[in-house]
C-alpha positions in Angstrom: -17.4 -11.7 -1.4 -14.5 -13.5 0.3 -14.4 -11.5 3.5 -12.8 -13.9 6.0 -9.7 -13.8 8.9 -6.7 -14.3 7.9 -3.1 -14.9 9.7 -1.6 -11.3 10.1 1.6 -11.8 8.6 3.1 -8.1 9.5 2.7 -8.7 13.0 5.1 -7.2 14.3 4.4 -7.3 18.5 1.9 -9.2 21.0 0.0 -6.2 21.0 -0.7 -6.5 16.8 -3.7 -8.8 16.2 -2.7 -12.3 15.2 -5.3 -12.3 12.4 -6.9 -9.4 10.2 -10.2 -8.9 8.5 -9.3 -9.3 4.9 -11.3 -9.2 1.4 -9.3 -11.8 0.0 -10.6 -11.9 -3.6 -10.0 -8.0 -3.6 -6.7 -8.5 -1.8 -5.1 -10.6 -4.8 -6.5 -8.4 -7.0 -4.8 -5.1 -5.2 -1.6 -6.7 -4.9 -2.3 -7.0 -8.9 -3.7 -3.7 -9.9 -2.8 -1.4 -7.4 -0.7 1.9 -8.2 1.1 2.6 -5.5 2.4 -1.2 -5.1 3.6 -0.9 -8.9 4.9 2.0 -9.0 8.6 2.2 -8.8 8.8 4.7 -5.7 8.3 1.6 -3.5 11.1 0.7 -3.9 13.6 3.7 -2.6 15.2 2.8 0.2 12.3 4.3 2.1 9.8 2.8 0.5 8.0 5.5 -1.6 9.9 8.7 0.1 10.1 10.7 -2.9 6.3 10.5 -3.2 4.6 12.7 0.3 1.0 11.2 -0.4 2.5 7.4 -1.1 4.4 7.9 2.2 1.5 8.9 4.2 -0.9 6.1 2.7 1.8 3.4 3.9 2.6 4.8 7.3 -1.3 4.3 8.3 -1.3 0.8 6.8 1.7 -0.1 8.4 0.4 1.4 11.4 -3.3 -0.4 11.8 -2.5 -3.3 10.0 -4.4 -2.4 6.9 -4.2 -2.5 2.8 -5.3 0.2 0.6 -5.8 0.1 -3.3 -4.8 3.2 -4.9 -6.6 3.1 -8.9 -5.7 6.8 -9.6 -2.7 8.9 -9.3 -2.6 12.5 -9.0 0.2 13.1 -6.7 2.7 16.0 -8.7 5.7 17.6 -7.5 6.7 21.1 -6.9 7.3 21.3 -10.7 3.5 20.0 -11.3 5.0 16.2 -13.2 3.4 13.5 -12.1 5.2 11.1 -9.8 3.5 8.0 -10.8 6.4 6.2 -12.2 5.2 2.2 -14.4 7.7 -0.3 -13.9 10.0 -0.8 -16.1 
């Protein structure tokens, strides 16, 4: 596993740690694979506000300096549609 520090490059204030625990080999894979990070809600001008459960999942990794890979999608709105959306 590549489990190492690595600089924290959202740091956003003195109180944010300078570096973060990250599986790197898992990290490139994420940015990669990960639904959420291709889906095409991230990029509303909120970042995925038309999706509730997208939103949440990036407030608490924004929040504690984290990363999340999402490999299945359920999320549906009131109309029961999914709201995955592939790029294009």
């Amino acid at each position: 596993m590549g489990i190492e520090k690595v600089v924290n490059k959202y740091r956003r204030t003195g109180a944010d740690p300078a570096e973060v625990w990250a599986n790197t080999e898992l990290d490139a894979l994420r940015r990669k694979e990960c639904l959420c990070i291709n889906c095409e809600r991230k990029d509303e001008p909120k970042p995925y506000e038309s999706c509730p459960v997208a939103a949440k999942i990036y407030k608490v990794c924004v929040e504690h300096n984290m990363a999340m890979a999402i490999t299945k999608c359920g999320t549906v709105d009131e109309n029961g549609e999914l709201l995955y959306k592939p790029p294009e």
